[in-house]
C-alpha positions as CSV (number, residue, x, y, z in Angstrom):
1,X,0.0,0.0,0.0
2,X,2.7,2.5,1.0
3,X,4.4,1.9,-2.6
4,X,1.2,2.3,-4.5
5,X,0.6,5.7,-2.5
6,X,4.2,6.6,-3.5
7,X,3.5,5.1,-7.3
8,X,0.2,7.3,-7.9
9,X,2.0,10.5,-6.3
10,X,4.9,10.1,-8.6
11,X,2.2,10.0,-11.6
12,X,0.4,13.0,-10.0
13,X,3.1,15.1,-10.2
14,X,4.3,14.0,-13.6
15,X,0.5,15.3,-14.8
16,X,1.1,18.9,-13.3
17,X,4.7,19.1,-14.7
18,X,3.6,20.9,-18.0
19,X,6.9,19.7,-19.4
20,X,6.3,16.3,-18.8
21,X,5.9,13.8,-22.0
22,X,3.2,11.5,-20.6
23,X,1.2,8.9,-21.8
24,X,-2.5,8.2,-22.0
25,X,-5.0,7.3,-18.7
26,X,-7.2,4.7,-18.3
27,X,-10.9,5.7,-17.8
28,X,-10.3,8.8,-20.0
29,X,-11.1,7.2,-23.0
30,X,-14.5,8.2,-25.2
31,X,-16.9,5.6,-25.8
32,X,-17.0,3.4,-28.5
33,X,-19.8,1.1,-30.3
34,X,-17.8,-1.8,-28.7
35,X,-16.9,-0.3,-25.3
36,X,-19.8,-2.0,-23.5
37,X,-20.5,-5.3,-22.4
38,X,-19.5,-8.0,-24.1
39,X,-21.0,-11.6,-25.0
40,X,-19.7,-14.8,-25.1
41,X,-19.1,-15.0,-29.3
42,X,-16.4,-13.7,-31.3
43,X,-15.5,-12.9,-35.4
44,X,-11.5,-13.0,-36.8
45,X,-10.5,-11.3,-39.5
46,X,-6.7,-11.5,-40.8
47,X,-4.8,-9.8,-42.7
48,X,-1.1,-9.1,-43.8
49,X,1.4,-6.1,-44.3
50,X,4.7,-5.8,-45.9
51,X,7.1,-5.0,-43.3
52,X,9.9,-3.4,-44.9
53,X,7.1,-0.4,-45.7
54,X,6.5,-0.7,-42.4
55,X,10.2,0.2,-41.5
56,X,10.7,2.7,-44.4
57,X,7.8,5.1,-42.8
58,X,8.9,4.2,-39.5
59,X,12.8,5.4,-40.5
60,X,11.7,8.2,-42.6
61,X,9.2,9.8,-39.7
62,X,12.0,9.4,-37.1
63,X,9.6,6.8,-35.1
64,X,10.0,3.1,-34.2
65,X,8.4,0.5,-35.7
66,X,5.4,0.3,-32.6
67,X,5.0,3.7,-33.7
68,X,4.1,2.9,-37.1
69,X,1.9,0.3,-35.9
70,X,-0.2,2.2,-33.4
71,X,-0.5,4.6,-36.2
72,X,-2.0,2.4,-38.5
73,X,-4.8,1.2,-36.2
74,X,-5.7,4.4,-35.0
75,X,-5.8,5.4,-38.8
76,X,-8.2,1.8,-39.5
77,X,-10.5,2.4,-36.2
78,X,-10.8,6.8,-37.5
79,X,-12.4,4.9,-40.8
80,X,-14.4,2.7,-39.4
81,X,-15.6,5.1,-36.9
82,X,-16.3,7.9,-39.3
83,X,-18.6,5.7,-41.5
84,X,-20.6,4.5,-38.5
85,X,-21.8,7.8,-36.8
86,X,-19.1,9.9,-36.7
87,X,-15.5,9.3,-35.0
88,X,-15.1,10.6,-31.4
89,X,-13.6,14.5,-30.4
90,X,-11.5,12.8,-27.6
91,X,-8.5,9.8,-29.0
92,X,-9.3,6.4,-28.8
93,X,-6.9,5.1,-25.7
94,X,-5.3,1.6,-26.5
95,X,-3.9,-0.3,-23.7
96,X,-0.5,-2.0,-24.8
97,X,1.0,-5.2,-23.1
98,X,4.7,-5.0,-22.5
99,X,6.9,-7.8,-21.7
100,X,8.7,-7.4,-18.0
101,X,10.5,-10.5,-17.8
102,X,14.0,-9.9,-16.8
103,X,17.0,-11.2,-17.9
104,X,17.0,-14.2,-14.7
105,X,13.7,-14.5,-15.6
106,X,14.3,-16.2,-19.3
107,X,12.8,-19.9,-19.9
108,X,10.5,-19.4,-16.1
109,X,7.1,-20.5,-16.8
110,X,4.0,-17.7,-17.0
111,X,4.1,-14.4,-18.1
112,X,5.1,-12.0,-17.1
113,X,3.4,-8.7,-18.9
114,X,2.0,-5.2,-17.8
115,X,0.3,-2.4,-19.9
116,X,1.0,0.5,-21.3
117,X,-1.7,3.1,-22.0
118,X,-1.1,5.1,-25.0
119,X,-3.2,7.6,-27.4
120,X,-4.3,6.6,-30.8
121,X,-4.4,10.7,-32.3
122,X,-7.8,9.5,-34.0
123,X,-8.8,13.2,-33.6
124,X,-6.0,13.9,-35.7
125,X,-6.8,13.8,-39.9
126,X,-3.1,14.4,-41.5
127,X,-1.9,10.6,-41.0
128,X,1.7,11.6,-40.5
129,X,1.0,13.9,-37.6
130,X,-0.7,11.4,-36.3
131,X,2.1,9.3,-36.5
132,X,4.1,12.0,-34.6
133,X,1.4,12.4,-32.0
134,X,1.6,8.8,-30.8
135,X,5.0,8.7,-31.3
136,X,4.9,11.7,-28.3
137,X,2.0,9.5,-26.3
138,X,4.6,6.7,-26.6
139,X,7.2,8.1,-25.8
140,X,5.2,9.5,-22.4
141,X,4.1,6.2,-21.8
142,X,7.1,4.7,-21.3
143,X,7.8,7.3,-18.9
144,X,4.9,6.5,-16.9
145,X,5.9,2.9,-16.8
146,X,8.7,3.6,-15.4
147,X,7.9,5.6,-12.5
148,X,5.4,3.3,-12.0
149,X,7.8,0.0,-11.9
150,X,7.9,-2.4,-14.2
151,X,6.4,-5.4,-11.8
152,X,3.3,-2.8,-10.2
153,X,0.4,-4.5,-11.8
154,X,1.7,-8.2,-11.2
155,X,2.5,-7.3,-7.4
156,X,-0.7,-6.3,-6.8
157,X,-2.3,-9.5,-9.2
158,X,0.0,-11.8,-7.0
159,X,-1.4,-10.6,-3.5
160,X,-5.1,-10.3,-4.8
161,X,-6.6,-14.0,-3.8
162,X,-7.4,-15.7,-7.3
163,X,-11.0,-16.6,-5.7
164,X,-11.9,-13.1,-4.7
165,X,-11.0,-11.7,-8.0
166,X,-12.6,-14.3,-9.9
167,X,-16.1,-13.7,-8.2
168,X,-15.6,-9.9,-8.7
169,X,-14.9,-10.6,-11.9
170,X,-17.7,-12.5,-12.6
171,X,-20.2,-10.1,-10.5
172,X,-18.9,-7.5,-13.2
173,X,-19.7,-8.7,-16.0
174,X,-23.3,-10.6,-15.2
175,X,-24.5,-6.8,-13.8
176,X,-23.0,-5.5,-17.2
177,X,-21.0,-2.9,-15.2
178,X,-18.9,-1.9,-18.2
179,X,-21.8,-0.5,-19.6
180,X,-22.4,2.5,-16.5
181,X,-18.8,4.1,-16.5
182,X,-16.2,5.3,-19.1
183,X,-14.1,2.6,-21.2
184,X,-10.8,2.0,-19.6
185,X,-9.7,1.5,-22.7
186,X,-10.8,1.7,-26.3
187,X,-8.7,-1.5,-27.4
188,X,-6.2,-3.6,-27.0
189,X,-3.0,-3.3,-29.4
190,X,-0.3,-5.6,-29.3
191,X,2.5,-6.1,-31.4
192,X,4.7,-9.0,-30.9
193,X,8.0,-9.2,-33.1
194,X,8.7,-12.7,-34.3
195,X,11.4,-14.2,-36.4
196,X,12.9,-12.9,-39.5
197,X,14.2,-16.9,-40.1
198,X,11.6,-19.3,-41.5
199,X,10.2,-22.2,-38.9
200,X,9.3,-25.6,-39.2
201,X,7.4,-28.0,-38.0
202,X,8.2,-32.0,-38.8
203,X,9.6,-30.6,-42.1
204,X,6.3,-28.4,-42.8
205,X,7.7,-24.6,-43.1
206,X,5.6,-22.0,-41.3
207,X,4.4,-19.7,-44.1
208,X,2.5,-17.2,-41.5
209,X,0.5,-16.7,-38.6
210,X,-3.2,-15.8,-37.3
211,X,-2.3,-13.7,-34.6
212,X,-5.2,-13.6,-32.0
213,X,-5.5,-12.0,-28.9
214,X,-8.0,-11.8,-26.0
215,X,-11.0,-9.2,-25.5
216,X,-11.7,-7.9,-21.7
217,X,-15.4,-6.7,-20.7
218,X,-16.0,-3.5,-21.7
219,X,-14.0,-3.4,-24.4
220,X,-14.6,-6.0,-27.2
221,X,-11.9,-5.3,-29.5
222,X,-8.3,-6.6,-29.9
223,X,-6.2,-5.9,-32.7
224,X,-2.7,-8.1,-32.5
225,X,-0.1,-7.6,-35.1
226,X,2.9,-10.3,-35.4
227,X,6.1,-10.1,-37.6
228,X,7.5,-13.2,-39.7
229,X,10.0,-13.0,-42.1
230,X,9.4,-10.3,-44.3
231,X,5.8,-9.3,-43.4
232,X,3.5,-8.0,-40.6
233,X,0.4,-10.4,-40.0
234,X,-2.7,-8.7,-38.8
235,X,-5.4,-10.6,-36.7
236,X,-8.5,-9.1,-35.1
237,X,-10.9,-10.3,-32.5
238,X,-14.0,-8.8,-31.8
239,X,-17.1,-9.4,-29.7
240,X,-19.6,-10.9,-32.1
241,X,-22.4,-8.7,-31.8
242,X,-20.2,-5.1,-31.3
243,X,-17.9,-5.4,-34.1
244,X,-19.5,-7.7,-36.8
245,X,-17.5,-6.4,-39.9
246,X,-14.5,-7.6,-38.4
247,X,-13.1,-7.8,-42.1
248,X,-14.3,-4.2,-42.6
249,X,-11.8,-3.2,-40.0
250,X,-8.8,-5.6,-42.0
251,X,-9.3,-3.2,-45.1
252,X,-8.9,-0.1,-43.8
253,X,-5.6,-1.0,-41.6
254,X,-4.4,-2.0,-45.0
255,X,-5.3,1.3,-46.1
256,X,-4.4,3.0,-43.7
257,X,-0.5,1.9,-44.4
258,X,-1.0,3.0,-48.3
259,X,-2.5,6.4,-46.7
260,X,0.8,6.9,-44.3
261,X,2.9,5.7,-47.3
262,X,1.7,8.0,-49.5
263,X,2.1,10.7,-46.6
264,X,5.9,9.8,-46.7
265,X,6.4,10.3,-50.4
266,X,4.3,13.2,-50.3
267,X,6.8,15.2,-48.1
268,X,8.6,17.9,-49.4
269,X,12.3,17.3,-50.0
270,X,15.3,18.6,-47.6
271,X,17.3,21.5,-49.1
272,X,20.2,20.5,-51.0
273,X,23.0,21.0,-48.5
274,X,25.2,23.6,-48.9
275,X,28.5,24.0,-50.7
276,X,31.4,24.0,-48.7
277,X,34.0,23.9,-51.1
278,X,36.2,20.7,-51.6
C-alpha cells in the first residue's frame, strides 16, 4: 500500500509538470460502439502487411516500428468510426502489453506482462501527424511505466486472492458494469515481433501466422499484429455482436498503411546541403 501511494503521487506530479511527455490514462477514453458489455461470441479477420514499408515510414518519420503500428490502427479504427456515426472529439486510448521479464527470468514458466496506456491521435486527420502524436504518447508512456515500476500491476495481481477476484470478476460482468462508466480502454493493441528466419514443424515450413489476442469486458476489440520473415500479419478479434464487420476493419488497416505511405512520399524534399567547397 505504502508503494502504490508513493506510485500514484509520482504519476500525480508527472501530470502537473507541464513539461512532462506523458502517456495516455485509463478511464479517460470516449466511448466506442464496442466499449460496452460483451458476450460470449467472437469474429477474426486477418490480414497481412509488408514490413519493410512498415520500417521505411517508420525510418523516414523518425519513429519506431510500434509507432508505425499504433498509427495504422488508429488510422483503421478513425475509418471505421467515421462511417458509422461519426469518430469521437477525444482519441481512442489503446492499452498495450509489454513484456517485464528480466534477464533471470528467461525460460520461467508464465508471463510476465504489464500495460502501457497510449493515445491513438484519432482526432487527428493528416496521418503523419498522427504518427508524430503517438510517437509523443509513446514516448510519455514509457515514462509513466517507469515511474510506475515495471512489476506494479503483477504485485498487486499476485497478492489479490485468485478466488476473490474471480467472483468480482464474474459479479462485473453478469451486472453488465462496463456499460455504466467510461471505457478503460478503447482497445487492446499488441505487437509481438517474431522471427525474421523461417520455422518448421516435422519438415512443414511455417508460411505465416493468425495472430489472436483476448477481448476484456468492456471493451470487445483486440487488434494483435505479429512479424515473420518479411511481413507483418494482422489478426482481429471482436465481440460478435459489437464489431461484426470484423473484415471491414482488416481493409482499412491496409489502407491506412498506403495512406501513411503516401504521406511519406508526399513530403517535401530537404534543401540541398550547402556547398562547402572541396
Amino acid at each position: 500500500l505504502g508503494t502504490t501511494a508513493r506510485t500514484l503521487g509520482t504519476l500525480a506530479s508527472r501530470r502537473r509538470d507541464p513539461d512532462a511527455v506523458v502517456g495516455a490514462l485509463p478511464l479517460t477514453a470516449p466511448r466506442t460502439p464496442w466499449n460496452t458489455a460483451i458476450t460470449p461470441h467472437r469474429r477474426m479477420a486477418f490480414g497481412r502487411l509488408p514490413l519493410e514499408e512498415v520500417k521505411r515510414i517508420k525510418r523516414a518519420a523518425g519513429t519506431t516500428v510500434n509507432d508505425v503500428v499504433l498509427a495504422l490502427v488508429g488510422g483503421a479504427l478513425r475509418r471505421y468510426l467515421s462511417s458509422r456515426g461519426g469518430v469521437p472529439e477525444q482519441s481512442l486510448v489503446a492499452a498495450c502489453p509489454v513484456s517485464v521479464r528480466t534477464e533471470e527470468q528467461r525460460g520461467a514458466n508464465g508471463n510476465r506482462i504489464s500495460v502501457m496506456f497510449t493515445s491513438l491521435a484519432t482526432q487527428v486527420e493528416d496521418p503523419l501527424e498522427r504518427l508524430r502524436t503517438i510517437a509523443r504518447s509513446t514516448r510519455g508512456a514509457k515514462e509513466d511505466h517507469r515511474a510506475i515500476g515495471a512489476t506494479f500491476l503483477q504485485d498487486w495481481a499476485e497478492h489479490a486472492a485468485p478466488a476473490t477476484f474471480a467472483l468480482a470478476a464474474r459479479l462485473y460482468s453478469s451486472l453488465g458494469l462496463a456499460s455504466g462508466h467510461r471505457p478503460i480502454h478503447n482497445v487492446v493493441v499488441s505487437n509481438v515481433p517474431g522471427p525474421p528466419f523461417p520455422l518448421y514443424f516435422n519438415g512443414a515450413r511455417l508460411v505465416g501466422a493468425l495472430p489472436m489476442g483476448p477481448i476484456m469486458e468492456g471493451a470487445g476489440l483486440n487488434i494483435t499484429l505479429m512479424s515473420y520473415l518479411d511481413h507483418l500479419d494482422v489478426g482481429v478479434v471482436a465481440c460478435r455482436e459489437l464489431v461484426p464487420d470484423v473484415w471491414d476493419l482488416v481493409g482499412h488497416v491496409e489502407a491506412s498503411l498506403d495512406e501513411l505511405s503516401a504521406a511519406v512520399d508526399a513530403r517535401p524534399a530537404p534543401p540541398p546541403a550547402a556547398d562547402g567547397g572541396s
